[in-house]
Structures are given as C-alpha cells and as structure tokens.
N, C-alpha and C positions, 0 to 999 in steps of 0.2 A: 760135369764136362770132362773133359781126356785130361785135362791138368789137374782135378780136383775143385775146381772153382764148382760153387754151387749158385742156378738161379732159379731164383723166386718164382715158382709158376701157380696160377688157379685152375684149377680142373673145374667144370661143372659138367654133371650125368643128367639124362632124361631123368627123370622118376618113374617106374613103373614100366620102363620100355619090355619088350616082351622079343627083340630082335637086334644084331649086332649094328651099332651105327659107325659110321665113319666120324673123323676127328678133325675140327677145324680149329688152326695154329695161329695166333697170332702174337706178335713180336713187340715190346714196346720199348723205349726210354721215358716214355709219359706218366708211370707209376700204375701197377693195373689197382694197387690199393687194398687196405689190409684185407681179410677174406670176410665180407659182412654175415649177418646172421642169416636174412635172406636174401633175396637177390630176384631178380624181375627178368628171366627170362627171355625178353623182349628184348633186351639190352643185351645182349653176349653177342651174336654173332651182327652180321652186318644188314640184318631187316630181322623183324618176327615172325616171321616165316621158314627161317633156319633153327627156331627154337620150335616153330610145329611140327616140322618133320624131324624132330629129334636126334639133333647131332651131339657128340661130345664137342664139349668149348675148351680150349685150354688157352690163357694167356698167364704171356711172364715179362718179367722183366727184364730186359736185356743185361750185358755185362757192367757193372759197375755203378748200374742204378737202383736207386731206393732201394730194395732188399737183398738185392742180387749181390751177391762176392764180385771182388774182380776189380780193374781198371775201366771207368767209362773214357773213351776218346770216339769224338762226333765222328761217324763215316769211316771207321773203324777202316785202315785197307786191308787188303785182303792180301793173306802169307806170301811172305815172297818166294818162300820152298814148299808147294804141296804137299810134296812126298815126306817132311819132315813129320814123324807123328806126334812129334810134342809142341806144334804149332798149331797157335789156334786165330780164330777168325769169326765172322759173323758168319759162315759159309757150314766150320765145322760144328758151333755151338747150334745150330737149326739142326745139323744133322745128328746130334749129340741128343738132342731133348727130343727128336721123334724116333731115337732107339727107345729109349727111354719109356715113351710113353707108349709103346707099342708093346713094351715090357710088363710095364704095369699096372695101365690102366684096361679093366675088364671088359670085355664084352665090346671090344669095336671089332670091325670090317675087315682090319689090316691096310685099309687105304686113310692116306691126310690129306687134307688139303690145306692151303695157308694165305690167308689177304689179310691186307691191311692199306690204311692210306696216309699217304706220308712217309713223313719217314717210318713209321709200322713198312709201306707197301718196299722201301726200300731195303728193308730188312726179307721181304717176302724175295725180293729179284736175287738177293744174294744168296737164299736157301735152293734159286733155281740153278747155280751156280756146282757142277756135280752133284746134282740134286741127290737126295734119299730115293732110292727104290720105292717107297713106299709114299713120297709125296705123288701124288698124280696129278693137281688139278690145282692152280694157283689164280690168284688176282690180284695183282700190283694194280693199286688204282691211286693215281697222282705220286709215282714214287718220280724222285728227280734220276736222274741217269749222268750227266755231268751239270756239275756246279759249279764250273768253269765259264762254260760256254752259254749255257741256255735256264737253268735251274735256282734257286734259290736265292744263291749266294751272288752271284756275277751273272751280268749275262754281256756276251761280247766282251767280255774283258771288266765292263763298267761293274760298281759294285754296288749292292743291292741293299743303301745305307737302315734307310729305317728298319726295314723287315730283319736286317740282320742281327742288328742290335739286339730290337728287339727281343727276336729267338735266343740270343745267349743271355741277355738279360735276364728274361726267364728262367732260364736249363740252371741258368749261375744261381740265383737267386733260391730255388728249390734242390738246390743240389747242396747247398752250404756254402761256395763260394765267389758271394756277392749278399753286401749287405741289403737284405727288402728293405729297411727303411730308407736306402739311397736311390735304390731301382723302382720302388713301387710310386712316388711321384715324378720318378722322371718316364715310367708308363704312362702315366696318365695326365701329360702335356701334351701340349698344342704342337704338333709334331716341325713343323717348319717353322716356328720359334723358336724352339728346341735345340735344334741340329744346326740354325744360324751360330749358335753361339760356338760351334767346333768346328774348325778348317778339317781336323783330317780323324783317320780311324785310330792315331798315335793318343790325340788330344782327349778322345774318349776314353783308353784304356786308361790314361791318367787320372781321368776323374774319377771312374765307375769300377773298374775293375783288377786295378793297382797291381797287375802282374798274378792275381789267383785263378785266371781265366784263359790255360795256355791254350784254347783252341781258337780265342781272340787273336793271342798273342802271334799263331802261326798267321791268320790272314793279314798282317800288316806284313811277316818278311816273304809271303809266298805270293807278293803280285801280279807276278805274269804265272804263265802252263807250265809249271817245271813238275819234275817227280811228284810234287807233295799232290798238286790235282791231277795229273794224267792215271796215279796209280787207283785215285778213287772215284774214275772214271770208269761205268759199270759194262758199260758197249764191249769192251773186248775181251771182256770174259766169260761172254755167253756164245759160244761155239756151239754146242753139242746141250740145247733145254731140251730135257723131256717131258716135263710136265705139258697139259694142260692150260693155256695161259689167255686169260683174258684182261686186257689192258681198259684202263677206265677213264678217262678226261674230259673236263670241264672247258670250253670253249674260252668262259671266261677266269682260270684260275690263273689268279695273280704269281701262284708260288712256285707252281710245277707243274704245267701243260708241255713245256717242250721235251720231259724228261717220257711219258706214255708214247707219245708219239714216235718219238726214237727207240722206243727199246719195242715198239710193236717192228718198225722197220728191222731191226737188227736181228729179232727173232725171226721172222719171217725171213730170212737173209738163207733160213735151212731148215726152216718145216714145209717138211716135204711129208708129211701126214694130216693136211689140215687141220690144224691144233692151235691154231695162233690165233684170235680175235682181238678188236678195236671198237668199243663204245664211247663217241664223245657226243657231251651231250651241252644244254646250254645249263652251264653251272658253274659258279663257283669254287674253290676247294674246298672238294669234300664233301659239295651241295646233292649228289646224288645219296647219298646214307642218310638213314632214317633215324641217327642220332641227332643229326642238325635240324632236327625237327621242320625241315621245308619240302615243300611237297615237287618243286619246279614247275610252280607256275609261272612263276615271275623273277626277278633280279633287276631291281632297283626298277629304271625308269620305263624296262623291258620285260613284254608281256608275251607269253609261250604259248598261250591258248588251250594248254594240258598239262596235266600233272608230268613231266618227265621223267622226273623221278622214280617214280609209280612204276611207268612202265618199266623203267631200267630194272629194275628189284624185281618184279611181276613176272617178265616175260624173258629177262637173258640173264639175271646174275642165280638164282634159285635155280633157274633149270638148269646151266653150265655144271653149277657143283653138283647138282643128284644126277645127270648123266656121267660125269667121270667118278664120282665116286659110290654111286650105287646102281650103277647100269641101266638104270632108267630110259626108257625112249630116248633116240635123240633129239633133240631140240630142232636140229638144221639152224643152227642161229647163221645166221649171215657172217662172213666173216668180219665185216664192220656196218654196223649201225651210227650214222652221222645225221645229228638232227639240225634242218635249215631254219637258222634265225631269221627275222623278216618274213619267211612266207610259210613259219612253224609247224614244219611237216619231216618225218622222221625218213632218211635215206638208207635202202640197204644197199652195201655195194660189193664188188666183189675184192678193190682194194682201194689202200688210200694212198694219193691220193685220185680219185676216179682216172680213167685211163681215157675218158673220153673229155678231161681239160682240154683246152685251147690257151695259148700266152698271149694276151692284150696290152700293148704299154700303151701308159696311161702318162702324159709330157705334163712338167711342171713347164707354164711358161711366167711369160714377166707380167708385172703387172696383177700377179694375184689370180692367173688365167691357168685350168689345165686342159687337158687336148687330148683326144686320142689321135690328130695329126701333130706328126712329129714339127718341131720349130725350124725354121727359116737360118740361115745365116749370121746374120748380123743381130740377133733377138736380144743376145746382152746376159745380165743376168741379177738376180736378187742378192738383198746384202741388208744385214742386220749387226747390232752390238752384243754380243755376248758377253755380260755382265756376273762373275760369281759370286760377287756382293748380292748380289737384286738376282736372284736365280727363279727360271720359272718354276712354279709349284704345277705338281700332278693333280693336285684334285685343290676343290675349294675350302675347305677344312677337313683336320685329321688327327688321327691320336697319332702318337708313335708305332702304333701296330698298326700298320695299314686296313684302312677298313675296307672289305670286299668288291663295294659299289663302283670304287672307282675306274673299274675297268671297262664300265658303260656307261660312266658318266660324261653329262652334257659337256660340253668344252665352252660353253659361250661363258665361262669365267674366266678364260682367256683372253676377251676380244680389247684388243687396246692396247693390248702390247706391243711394243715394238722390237719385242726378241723372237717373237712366234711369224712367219709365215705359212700363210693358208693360201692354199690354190683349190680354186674350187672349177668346176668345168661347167657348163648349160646344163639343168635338169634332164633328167632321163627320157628319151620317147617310148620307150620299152622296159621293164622288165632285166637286170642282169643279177645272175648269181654266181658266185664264184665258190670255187671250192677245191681249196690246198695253199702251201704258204705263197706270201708275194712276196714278189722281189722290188728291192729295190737299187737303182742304180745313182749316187749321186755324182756328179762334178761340183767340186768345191776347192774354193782356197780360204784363207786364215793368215792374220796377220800374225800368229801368233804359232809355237810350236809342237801343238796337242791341242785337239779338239773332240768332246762327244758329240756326235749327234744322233737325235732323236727324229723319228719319225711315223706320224701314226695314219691310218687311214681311220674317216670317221664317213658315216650315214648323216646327212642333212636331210632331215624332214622338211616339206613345204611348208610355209607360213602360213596357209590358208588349211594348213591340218585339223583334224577333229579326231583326232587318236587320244588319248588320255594317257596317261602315265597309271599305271596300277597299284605305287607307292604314295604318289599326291592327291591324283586325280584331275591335276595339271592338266591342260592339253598339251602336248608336245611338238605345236606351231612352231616350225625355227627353227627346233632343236637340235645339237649338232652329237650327237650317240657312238662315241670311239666305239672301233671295232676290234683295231689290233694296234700297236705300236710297240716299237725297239729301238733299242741305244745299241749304237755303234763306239769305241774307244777308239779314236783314228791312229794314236801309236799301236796299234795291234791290226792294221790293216793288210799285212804281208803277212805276220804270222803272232799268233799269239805266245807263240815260244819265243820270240826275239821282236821284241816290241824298235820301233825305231822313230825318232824324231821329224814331224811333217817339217817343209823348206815353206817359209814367209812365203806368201804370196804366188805359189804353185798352184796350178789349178791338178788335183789329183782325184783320180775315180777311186771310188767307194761301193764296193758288194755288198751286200747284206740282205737279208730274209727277215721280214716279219713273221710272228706267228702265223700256223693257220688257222682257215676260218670256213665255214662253209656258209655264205650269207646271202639273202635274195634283198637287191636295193632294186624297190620298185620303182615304176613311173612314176615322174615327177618329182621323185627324191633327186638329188644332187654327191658325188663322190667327192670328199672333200679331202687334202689330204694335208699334214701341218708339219713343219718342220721346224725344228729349233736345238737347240744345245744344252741345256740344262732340264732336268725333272724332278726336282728336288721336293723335299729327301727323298723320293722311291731312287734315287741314286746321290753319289758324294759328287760331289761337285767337283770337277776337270779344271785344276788352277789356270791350265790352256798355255803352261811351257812342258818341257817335257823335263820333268821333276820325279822324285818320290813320292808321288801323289799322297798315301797311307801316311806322312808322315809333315807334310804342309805343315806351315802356318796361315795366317791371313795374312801377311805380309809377300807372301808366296803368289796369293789371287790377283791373275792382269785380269783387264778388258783386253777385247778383239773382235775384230770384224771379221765376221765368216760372210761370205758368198757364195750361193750357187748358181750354177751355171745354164744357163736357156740354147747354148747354141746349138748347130745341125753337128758341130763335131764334139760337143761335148752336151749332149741331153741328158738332163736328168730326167728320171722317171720313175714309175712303177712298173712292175710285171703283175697284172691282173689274171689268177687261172681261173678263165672263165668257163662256167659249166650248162651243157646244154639246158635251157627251160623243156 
C-alpha cells in the first residue's frame, strides 16, 4: 500500500486458459485463510459459474487482519484530507491492490470487477468511492450504508443488542483480543437468558471484554449521530460512481436490507448512463450465494415455489459481470428485479419503489380493531405496561447470534401478553399487494421519559388453511407470518443528533418507516399489525427515563404505561404502498 503496509492477498488463475480474463476482487476482515494445496474452484468467486468462464479470483485481507500489516478498526472512516497522499483508507488500499495486480498479475483483460457481501460488500461501496479506472463493474450485495440509522448496529437510534455482541465477540475472540474460553459459552447460550442478566452495553464490556475491545468501547460513549457515525456514513460519498453497480437484498435480512436499498437510491440520484440495478429477492443474509448452500426455495415457515436463488446467479449476477467486463451481449437486465412473496412471482420494474404505488392508511383502532376507515372522535385509545424486567422476546427461542428464521416467524408466541397489542382488520375480499416501505404514524403518550417502540406488520393465515409449512410440514392454519417490523428510540424523535426527553403524559406523534416489502396478502388472509416496546435482545432494553442508556443498571429499569391513540385528531396508523394487481 502507499504507506508501506502490506496485505495478505490469494491470487487464483484458470489453468490452461488460452485468452486474457478479467479480475474479480474481493475484500475481507473474515481471514481468506492460509493458501491451501488445492482448492475447488467452485468456491472462489460468487457461483461456479464464474470459475467456468474463467476469471482471475484474488482475495485478501483487509488492513490489520490475520495476515495483513497494519491497524484493524471496524468501518474504517474514510481520510478526512483526500488530497493528502500519505493518507490512507479502505478507499485508497482497493485502489492500491488493483494497481498492483494489474501490474502483476499476467494475462488479464485490464478490467476488475469487485463484490462481496457484508461487510466484504461494504468494503466493495468504498473501492466505488473515486473508483480505479480500471474497476468497471461491482456488486455490493447486503453491504450496510449507515449503521446508525437502518444497518446492523442501531437502527432508529435503538441498539442492535444480540447481533452486536455477538459480532465483536467473534471479530475479538479470533483477533486475540477476547478470551474464547469466556466468549465461546456465552455464544452458545440461550440468548434472552443471557442478556437478562445485563442492564446495559457498560455491564457487558465489564464482563467479556475488559477494555481490549476499543470498538466496544466507542459504542457505549458515541450514542446518539455525532461525527464518529455520520463520517461512516457511506451515502455521501458517493457523488460521482462510475462503476457498473448491481446492488443485491434479501427481503428478509435481519442485518443489512436497508443499507442496498439506500445506496441503490443514492446511486441512482446521478446515473445518468443506466448502470445502476437492484435485485431483492426473498432471502436471508446472504441467502442468494451458492456458498450457503440454499437454493431459495424456502425460509423457515415460507415457501417460494422456485429456486430464487438459481435464478439470481443464472440469469442477472453472471451475465451483469461478463457484459461489463468482457463485452458480452447485453443482458437488458431490468433495472430492478423484485420477487413477490405470497403470490411468488419475480417483478421487473423500471424503479423502486414502482411508480405506480398508491398510499392506503390502514387505522389502529380500539379494541384490538383495524380499518381502512379512519376513527371517529371520541374512540379513545389503547394502553399497555411496559415492563424491562419481563421484556418481550423477538422470537420463541435463540442463541446469542440471532438465527435467520425469525424474520418470518409465526408470532402466536406472543399471544397473552399484555405488553403486545395486535389490531387485526376483517379478512380480505380481494387480493392486496404492496410494494415499497410503510409508514407508520403513531399518537402515543408514556408515563415515563423515553420510550421504544416497535412495530411490525404480519400476514395472518385463515384457520381453515391447508398451506403447509415446508420446514415442518405443519399446516400453517392461524398462523400469524411477520413481514417487516421496526423500533423507533422516541428521544431521537426530532433528531437523532440531539436526542430530547418525552413530557409524562403528552400525547406526541411518531414518524417512522418500516422496511420494504413487496407482498401479495391474498383473500381471506387478514393484515395484522402489533405494537409494543420491548424486543429483546434483538435490541437493549429502553430503561423508559431519559438516561445513559449504554451505561444503566437494573436499578435504573421503571415500569410505564404507554398508550396509543384511536382518535379523528390523533390516528394512528399505517401507510400501506399498495400496488396494482
């Protein structure tokens, strides 16, 4: 690199190729692993199909990992002086190692291309970042874009308890600093057992990671949007991509759906060459690559009726890189491919999200009732305890690493609670699909100073169903199938740079967007939608004064009664973008 630092890269060549190939780059902190005797082909690039057309593979290390020189820091941000030339970045090290290998490695094309997912794909947004000349043609698939607001680590402000740990737990653990014998049984506990026993992300560092883990250490004093997340915030430093760029998202990824989405808008904000695509598909993170060995037939209780996967690989990720990087026929790929859940049929469209949306509110009212007519005057409104002792769980069992399924997991593991309300409307006489994020609008007040809330829309199945589940073979009679849901932080409701304390017993509006979704909820089915304040651990728990949250005790955790609101001047609701059948 320009400073001297050296990293760890594997080169792999066709054997035998008889014509120059182009070069695919990918980026890791995940260890690409000593250089073995053989190696399987099928495995390097992102399908076996990029090992039959015979590309060069090269991955490396990123800065400071496994063999690589250097300093590792997560999210590395980006120079504060470009023009400095002895400044460096994840921006100038991608553009460092494709001088490099354009130097001297033999017999390619002169064009790269570069994906990866995850944070690999995160490392691919930054190289798009004053790209190389010589990159053409990228794939950021599930890279996060801010990890403030929507991605990994936070989202709305709320913090993203398990998953977080989790990942540093790991990164620490494999890195040298965090003992495996402390962290690998607290992996592989019973995740909301686990996390009961710590009020805050303070209590954690004390146990598990005793100060050797400063990128811990920065999420407990950087809690609100200040410099440290605005600067590795990727959105506004993509002006001027010239690459090539096909963004890739899983309908249902738990960890980085909103970060594709956003950086396809942002791009699109100045291709003015049609060069910008968007494939989401119904998956998981990551569930589209043919290293997870799943074909996308299925996820969990939800059945696709076709490989998706398949087709993603087959027909838009293979042909995107051998038309930009070896002139190949064009493709004409669409510029977004959006596959509909429920009525499992693949959308090409011209953008997202379609242009031919309509906005439907959808009225919480009292009683456990919802409406597409708006409520009356005097309706009143709903009210629950919010309890951080007794916090609701996200799913009905879990390890500490969240496991995938529960993004489409049944919800009737909830029923009986008395911190969860559900408003459900009359089953359907027709057929509705929707397609882009919803909104939602609450009226709420809180006895108390801080409040999250959650909010999710789910698919209720008829009880006289004959659908099976294609993980049990269950019938899925009853079954209540989350679609999308989001936490709101309500001290971050004016701005997440200056968080402010709610007033007891105010009734205040609440904006907020769910993920999107593109989903066909047929006749008979029912729109259900659930609200409540806790989701624990897929978030830390809101002691519900307006405190140091990161830094609680239990002592710190009140009760409080949250209400929402039913009237004609204060409706809650949903915003449903609904899309023509």
């Amino acid at each position: 690199m320009r400073d001297g630092v050296k990293l760890y890269t594997q080169i792999f060549e066709p054997v035998g190729r008889d014509a120059s190939s182009p070069i695919l780059l990918t980026r890791t902190p995940y260890d690409v692993g000593a250089m073995p005797r053989r190696v399987d082909p099928s495995r390097l690039g992102p399908s076996p199909l990029f090992a039959d057309a015979g590309y060069v593979f090269v991955s490396q290390d990123v800065r400071g990992r496994f063999r690589s020189e250097g300093d590792w820091k997560t999210l590395r941000p980006p120079r504060l002086d470009p023009t400095d030339p002895s400044a460096v970045d994840e921006t100038t090290d991608a553009s460092d190692t494709i001088d490099w290998l354009l130097e001297h490695v033999p017999g390619h094309n002169g064009r790269v291309g570069m994906w990866g997912i995850s944070y690999d794909a995160w490392q691919t947004v930054m190289a798009m970042v004053d790209a190389h000349p010589a990159l053409v043609a990228v794939s950021p698939q599930a890279s996060p874009a801010d990890m403030y607001v929507g991605d990994d680590i936070h989202h709305n402000g709320a913090f993203r308890l398990s998953y977080t740990f989790a990942w540093h737990a790991f990164m620490a653990a494999r890195g040298g600093n965090a003992d495996p014998a402390l962290i690998r049984p607290a992996l592989q506990a019973d995740a909301y057992e686990f996390f009961l026993a710590f009020s805050s992300l303070q209590e954690l560092e004390q146990r598990f990671f005793q100060g050797r883990v400063p990128d811990w250490d920065d999420l407990i004093v950087h809690a609100d949007y200040d410099e440290y997340w605005q600067r590795r915030n990727v959105l506004h430093l993509l002006d001027d991509v010239r690459p090539a760029v096909l963004h890739v998202a899983g309908w249902f990824d738990a960890e980085d759906f909103r970060g594709p989405i956003d950086l396809y808008h942002r791009v699109e904000s100045s291709d003015d060459q049609d060069r910008n695509y968007l494939v989401v598909g119904p998956w998981k993170h990551g569930g589209w690559n043919v290293q997870t060995g799943e074909t996308g037939e299925s996820l969990g209780d939800l059945d696709f009726g076709s490989a998706t996967s398949e087709t993603y690989r087959d027909q838009v990720e293979l042909p995107f890189f051998e038309h930009w990087l070896r002139d190949d026929a064009d493709p004409l790929l669409p510029e977004v491919m959006a596959f509909e859940t429920g009525g499992n049929t693949w959308h090409e469209l011209d953008q997202w999200p379609p242009e031919s949306i309509a906005r439907r509110p959808l009225y919480l009212r009292v009683d456990g009732a919802a409406s597409f007519e708006a409520p009356g005057a005097g309706e009143g409104h709903s009210e629950f305890l919010s309890d951080p002792s007794d916090p609701v769980p996200y799913t009905a069992d879990g390890p500490v690493f969240p496991k995938p399924d529960y993004m489409v997991e049944d919800q009737r593991f909830l029923e009986g609670r008395a911190d969860v309300l559900s408003f459900v409307p009359e089953p359907l006489a027709e057929d509705l699909v929707i397609a882009g994020r919803i909104g939602v609008r609450l009226h709420f007040s809180t006895t108390g100073t801080d409040a999250d809330w959650i909010v999710k829309l789910i698919d209720v199945h008829p009880e006289d169903s004959e659908e099976l589940s294609p993980a049990t073979g269950r019938p899925l009679a009853g079954a209540r199938m989350i679609l999308s849901g989001e936490v709101f932080r309500a001290r971050y409701r004016d701005s997440f740079e200056d968080p402010s304390p709610l007033e007891p017993g105010r009734v205040t509006e609440l904006d907020f967007v769910l993920p999107d979704r593109m989903h066909r909820f047929r006749a008979g089915h029912r729109i259900m939608v659930q609200v409540h304040s806790t989701w624990f651990p897929l978030y830390d728990r809101n002691p519900q004064t307006y405190t140091d949250i990161y830094r609680v005790n239990a002592a710190d955790l009140e009760s409080a009664t949250h209400r929402v609101f039913h009237r004609d001047d204060a409706a809650s609701r949903l915003s449903l973008p609904v899309f023509p059948r």
